[in-house]
N, C-alpha and C positions, 0 to 999 in steps of 0.2 A: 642428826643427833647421834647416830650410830659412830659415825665419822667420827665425832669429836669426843666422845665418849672413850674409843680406840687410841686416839691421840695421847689424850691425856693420859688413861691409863699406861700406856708403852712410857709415855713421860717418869709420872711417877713412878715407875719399877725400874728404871734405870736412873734417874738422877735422885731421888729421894732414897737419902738414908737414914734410915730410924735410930738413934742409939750412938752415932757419932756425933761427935763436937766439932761442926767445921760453921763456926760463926764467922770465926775468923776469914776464910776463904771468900774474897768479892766474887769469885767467879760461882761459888754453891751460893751463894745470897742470889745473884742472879737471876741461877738457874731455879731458886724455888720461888722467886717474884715469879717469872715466866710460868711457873706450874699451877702458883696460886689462879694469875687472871687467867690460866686454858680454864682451869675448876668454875672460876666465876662466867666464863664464858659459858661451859658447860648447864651452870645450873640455871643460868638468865633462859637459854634452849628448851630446857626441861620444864622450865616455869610457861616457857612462851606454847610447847606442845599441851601441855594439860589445862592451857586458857584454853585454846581451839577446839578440844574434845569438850570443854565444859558448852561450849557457843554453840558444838555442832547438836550437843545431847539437848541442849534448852530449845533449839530449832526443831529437834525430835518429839520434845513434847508438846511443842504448838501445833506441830503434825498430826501428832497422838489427839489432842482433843480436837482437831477439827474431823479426823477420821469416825471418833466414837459420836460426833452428831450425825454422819454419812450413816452410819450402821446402823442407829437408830432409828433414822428416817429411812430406810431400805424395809425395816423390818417392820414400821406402817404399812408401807406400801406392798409388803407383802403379808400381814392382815386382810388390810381392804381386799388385795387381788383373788383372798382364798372366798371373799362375800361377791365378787363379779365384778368389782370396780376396774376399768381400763385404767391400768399404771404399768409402768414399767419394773420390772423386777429383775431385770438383767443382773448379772453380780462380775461382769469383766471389768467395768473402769473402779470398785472396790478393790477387786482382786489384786489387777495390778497397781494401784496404793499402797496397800496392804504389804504385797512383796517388795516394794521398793523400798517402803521404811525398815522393813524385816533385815531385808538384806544391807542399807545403812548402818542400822544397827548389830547388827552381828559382824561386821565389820569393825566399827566401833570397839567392838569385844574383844574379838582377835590386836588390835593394835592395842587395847589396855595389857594384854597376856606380852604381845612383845615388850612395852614397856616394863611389865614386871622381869621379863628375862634380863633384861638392860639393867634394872636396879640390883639383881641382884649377883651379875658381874662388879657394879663400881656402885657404893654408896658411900655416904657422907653425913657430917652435922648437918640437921636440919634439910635434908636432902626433903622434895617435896612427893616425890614418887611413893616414897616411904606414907606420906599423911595423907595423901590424896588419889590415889592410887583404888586404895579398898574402897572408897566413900562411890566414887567414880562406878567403880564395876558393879556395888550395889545399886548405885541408883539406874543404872542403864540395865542388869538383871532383870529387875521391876516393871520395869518399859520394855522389855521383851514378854514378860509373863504376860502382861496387862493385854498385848497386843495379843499375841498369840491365843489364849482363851478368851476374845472377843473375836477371835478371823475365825475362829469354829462353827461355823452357822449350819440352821436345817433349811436346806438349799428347795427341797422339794418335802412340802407337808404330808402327813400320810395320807393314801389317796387308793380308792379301789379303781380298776380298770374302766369299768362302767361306771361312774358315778355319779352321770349327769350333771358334770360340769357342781358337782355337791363333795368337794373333800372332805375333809375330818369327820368324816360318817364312816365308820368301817361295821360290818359284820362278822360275827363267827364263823369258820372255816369256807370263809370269801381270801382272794390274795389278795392282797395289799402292797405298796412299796413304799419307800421313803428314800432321803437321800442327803446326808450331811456335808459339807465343804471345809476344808480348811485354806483360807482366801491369804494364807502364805504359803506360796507357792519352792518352800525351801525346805529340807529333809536331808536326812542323810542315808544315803541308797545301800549303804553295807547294814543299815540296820531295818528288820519287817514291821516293819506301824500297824498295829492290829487298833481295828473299832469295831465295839462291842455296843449290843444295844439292850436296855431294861426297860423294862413297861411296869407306869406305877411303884417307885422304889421308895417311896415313902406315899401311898395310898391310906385315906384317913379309913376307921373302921367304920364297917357297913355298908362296904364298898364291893363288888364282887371283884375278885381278883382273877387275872387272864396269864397265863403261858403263852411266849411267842413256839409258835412249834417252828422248825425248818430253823437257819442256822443262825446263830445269834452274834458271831461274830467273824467279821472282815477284814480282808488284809487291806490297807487304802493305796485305791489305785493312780499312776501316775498319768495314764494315758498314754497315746502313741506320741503325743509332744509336748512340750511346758506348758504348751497354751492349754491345756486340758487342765491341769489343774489338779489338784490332790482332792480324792473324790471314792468317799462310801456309801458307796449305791447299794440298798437292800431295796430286795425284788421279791416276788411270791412268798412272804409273810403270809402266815395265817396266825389265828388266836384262838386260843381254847381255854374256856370257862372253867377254874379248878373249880372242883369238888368238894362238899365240906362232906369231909369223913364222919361226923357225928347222924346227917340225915339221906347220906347219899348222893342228895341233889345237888342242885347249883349253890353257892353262898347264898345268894336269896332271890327272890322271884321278882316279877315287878311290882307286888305292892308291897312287898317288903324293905325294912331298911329307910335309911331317911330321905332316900330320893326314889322315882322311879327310874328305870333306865337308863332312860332317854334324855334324863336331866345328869344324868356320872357325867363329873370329865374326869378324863383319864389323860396319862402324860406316856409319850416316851422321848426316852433319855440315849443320846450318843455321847460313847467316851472313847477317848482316843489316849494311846501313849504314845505323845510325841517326845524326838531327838534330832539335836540339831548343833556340830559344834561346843557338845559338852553341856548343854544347857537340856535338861530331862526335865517335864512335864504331864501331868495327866487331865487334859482338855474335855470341857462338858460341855455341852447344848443339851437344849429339851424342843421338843415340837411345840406347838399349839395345842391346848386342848380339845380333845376328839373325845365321841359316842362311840359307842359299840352296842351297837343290835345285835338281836340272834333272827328278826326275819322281816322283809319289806313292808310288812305293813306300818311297820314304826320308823320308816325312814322318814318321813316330811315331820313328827314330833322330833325327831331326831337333828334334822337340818334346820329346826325354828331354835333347839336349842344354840346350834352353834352360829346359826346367825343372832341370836338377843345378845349371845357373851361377847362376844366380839365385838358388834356395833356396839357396846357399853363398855369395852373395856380399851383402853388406849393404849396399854401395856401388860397384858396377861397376864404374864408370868416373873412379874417385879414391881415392886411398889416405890413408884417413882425413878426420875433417869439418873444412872449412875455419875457421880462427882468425876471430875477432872482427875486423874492419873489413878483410878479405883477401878478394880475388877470388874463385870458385873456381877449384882447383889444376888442372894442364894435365892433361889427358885420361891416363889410366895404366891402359889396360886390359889386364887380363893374356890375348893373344891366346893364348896357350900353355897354356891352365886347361888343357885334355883330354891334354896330355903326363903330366898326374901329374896327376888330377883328386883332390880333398881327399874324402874318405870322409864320409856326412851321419849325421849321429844318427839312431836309428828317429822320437823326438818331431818333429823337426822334419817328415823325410821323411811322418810319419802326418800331420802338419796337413796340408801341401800336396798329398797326395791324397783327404783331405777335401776340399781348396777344389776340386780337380778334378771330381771328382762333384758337388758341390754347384752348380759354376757349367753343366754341362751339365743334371743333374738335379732341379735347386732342394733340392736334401737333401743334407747332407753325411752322413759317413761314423758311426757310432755305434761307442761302446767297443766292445763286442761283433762286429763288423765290422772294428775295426783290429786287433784281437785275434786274428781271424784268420789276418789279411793276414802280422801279425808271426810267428804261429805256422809258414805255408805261408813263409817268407822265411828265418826262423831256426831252426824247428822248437821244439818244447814243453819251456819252462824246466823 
């Protein structure tokens, strides 16, 4: 296209003369028949490359939504896995999906930007680059964005050292860690990608409110190879209980406020500023909702909470699965579950104390065994 773009142009600037009268001359009629059909040949090119991007961008978003049901269904499976259930949680055949559409797409990008360098050496009537050109780079913009604040995930739940195999239980000034991913493996390396992380940043009131103390924000790391992965790892977190200035103490005690404790959920939130190729963004994930104790003997209240919300909740932290080429929807966590907690069926509730035993004991629970449990729970049908 470049070729013939060159052609033609060199053409026109030496046999096209504006402002002279040579109708008469067979030999200039000729030479602008010849000029016209290089132009028709030219724009037939130009029409035949921006069908191709339109076919490769519609192939992109069949991609796009087969990946956002993968992501979805990753992000069960890592629910279930944080209650004991054996699933696989791996995020490398996502990862590299992820990157390959990334990098298709940014691709993509870069030859709309040569394109526009093209049109605006040589345009024309009705030239097509001109009307389709902008439509094109918005709608594949979109499908970056979309991607890209979907590949941000919380790769590791927040989880204390010792926790018995019991995550999203944290304690006050216990470490903790976390660990977010961004499953496009594309950046650009002259510029530092900092993530930052907040805890409770829209917390309903009557909530007690926490300080991450130690550092709150990181530069994301590449690793020693690609396969590694772009990756902010927070390590030795702690939390600390503000103070209400008016009594001293903690915001409120445990029988204060509309929940106790051990019924709060609490969020945190990673955000990243990513760049890539001139495309700037500011990417969000949130954890799963976690407790925060201040001392052991409320941990097993503590882990019944986060085990009722989860076995009852399919999607935490969204209400409902996000539409075909749509972000996903702004955070909707229902912090109020334990005001009115929903009642769980025995089948469900029996799985997940199978995965319980199973994931401390390597065996799960047998008919005979749950059989019991329901007997001693309901008494004998």
């Amino acid at each position: 296209l470049e070729d013939l773009q060159d052609a033609f142009d060199f053409c026109y600037k030496v046999h096209y003369l504006p402002g002279e009268d040579r109708n008469s001359d067979p030999q200039y009629a000729q030479q602008i028949q010849a000029l016209q059909a290089k132009l028709q040949i030219l724009d037939r090119q130009r029409r035949e490359v921006l069908a191709q991007m339109q076919q490769l961008l519609g192939r992109s978003e069949t991609l796009w939504d087969f990946l956002q049901q993968e992501l979805g269904a990753w992000s069960k499976r890592q629910q279930r896995s944080c209650l004991g259930a054996p699933t696989d949680t791996s995020l490398r055949p996502l990862e590299t999906w992820c990157t390959e559409l990334g990098q298709g797409l940014f691709q993509l990008l870069q030859l709309l930007r040569v394109l526009e360098d093209l049109r605006q050496k040589v345009t024309y009537e009705r030239d097509p680059l001109k009307a389709e050109t902008p439509l094109l780079e918005r709608r594949l913009r979109e499908l970056l964005t979309y991607l890209l604040k979907s590949a941000f995930v919380v790769e590791q739940q927040p989880n204390m050292p010792n926790a018995c195999k019991r995550p999203l239980v944290l304690r006050t000034a216990t470490k903790f860690s976390a660990r977010a991913r961004l499953l496009v493996r594309l950046h650009d390396r002259n510029r530092r990608m900092e993530a930052k992380i907040h805890i409770d940043r829209s917390g309903p009131p009557g909530f007690r409110r926490f300080n991450i103390l130690t550092s709150s924000s990181k530069t994301l790391l590449t690793g020693d190879s690609p396969q590694d992965g772009l990756v902010c790892d927070f390590q030795y977190l702690t939390l600390k209980e503000q103070k209400d200035s008016r009594s001293g103490k903690g915001s409120k005690g445990a029988s204060e406020g509309p929940l106790v404790v051990t019924e709060e959920l609490h969020l945190i939130t990673f955000t990243l500023a990513y760049a890539y190729c001139g495309l700037e963004l500011e990417l969000e994930t949130s954890t799963l909702p976690f407790v925060i104790i201040s001392n052991n003997n409320q941990l097993s209240s503590a882990w019944a909470s986060i085990l009722w919300f989860n076995m009852l909740s399919d999607d935490p932290k969204a209400s409902g699965s996000p539409p075909a080429l749509r972000c996903p929807p702004a955070l909707a966590l229902d912090q109020h579950f334990f005001s009115a907690p929903p009642l769980a069926p025995w089948p469900r509730l029996a799985e997940v104390l199978s995965w319980q035993f199973e994931s401390v004991a390597e065996r799960g629970l047998s008919e005979d065994h749950l059989l019991m449990l329901a007997e001693k729970l309901f008494g004998k049908a």
